[in-house]
ZAMARGU-4260 file (C-alpha; in steps of 0.2 Angstrom, whole numbers, plus 5000, padded with zeros to 4 digits):
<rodrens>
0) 4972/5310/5147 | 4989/5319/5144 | 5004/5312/5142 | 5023/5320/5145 | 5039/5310/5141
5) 5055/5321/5140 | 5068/5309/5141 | 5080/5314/5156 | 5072/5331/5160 | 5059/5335/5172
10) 5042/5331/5164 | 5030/5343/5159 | 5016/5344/5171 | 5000/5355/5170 | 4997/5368/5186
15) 4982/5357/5189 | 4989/5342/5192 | 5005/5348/5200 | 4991/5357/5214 | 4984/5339/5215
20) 4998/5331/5218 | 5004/5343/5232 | 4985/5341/5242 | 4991/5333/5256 | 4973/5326/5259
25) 4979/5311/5247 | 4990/5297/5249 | 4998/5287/5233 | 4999/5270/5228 | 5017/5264/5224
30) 5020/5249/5213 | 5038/5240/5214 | 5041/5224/5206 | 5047/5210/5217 | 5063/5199/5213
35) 5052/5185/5205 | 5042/5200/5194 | 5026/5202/5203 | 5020/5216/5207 | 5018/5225/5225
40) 5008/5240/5229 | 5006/5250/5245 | 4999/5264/5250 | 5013/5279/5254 | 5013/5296/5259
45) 5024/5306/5246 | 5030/5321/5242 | 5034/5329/5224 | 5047/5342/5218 | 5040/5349/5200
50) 5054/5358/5194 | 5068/5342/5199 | 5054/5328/5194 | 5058/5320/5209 | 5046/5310/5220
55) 5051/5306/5238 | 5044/5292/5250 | 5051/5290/5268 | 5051/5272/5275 | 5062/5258/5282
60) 5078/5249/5272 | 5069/5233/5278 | 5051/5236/5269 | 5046/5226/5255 | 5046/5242/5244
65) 5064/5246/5248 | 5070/5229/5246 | 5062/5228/5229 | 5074/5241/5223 | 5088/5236/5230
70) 5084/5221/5222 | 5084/5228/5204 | 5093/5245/5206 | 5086/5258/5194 | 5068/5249/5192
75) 5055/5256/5186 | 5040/5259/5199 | 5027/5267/5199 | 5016/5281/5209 | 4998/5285/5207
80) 4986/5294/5217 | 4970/5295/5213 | 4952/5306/5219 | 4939/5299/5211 | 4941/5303/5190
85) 4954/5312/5195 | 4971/5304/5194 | 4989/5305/5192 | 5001/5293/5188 | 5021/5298/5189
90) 5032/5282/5182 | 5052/5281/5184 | 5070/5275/5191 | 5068/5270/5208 | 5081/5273/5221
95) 5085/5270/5239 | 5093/5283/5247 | 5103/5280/5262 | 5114/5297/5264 | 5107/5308/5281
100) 5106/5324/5270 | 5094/5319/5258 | 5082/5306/5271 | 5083/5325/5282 | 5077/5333/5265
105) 5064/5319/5262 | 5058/5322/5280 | 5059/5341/5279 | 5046/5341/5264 | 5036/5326/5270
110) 5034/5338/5286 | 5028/5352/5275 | 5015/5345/5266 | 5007/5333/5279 | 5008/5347/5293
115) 5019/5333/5304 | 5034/5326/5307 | 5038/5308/5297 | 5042/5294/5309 | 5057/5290/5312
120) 5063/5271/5314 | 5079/5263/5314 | 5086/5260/5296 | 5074/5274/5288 | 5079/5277/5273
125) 5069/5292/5258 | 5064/5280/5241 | 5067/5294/5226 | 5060/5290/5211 | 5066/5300/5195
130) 5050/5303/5185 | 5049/5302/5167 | 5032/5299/5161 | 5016/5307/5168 | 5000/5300/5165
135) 4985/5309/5171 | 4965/5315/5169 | 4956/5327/5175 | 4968/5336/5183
</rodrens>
């Protein structure tokens, strides 16, 4: 298992995990803690930026994830997706993002890696989660 914190620079991830993380074959698991401290997980669609550290997650202002943050603005979440014994698990501030330039930018790489266009509700908004600890094994 390897372990990368670097403060508030981009973590440190090996070329093996950042080619798992990009195989859009996988999906995620993203853990937001509700108002009363529980914890919810959902399965999510992602996309990760190596060199900014930055995960991305289009859905709705209204969704139980978004709300958590808004909640509790800068909380810490939680990504993970997993193949087997292989996983990766990328931790940091969440944020909702409501400006049209950065949900197109979400959408635009969401596109890329799933080979198709995000929906597009009313009220979507991109989650972006400043990572800051990586957790993986075997990849």
């Amino acid at each position: 298992m390897s372990l990368s914190e670097q403060g508030s620079a981009a973590p440190t991830v090996s070329a093996g995990a950042e080619t798992f993380l990009n195989d859009p074959r996988h999906v995620g698991a993203l853990t937001t803690v509700r108002p009363d401290g529980t914890l919810h997980v959902a399965p999510v669609r992602f996309t990760w930026d190596g060199r900014a550290g930055l995960v991305r997650v289009m859905t709705v202002a209204s969704s139980r994830k978004a709300r958590n943050l808004l909640a509790g603005p800068g909380g810490r979440v939680a990504l993970c997706q997993v193949d087997g014994f292989t996983w990766v698990t990328l931790e940091g501030r969440g944020t909702v993002v409501t400006d049209p330039a950065r949900i197109a930018d979400g959408a635009r790489r969401y596109a890329k890696r799933y080979w198709s266009a995000p929906p597009d509700p009313p009220g979507r908004v991109v989650i972006e989660i400043e990572v800051d600890r990586v957790l993986s094994l075997n990849a």
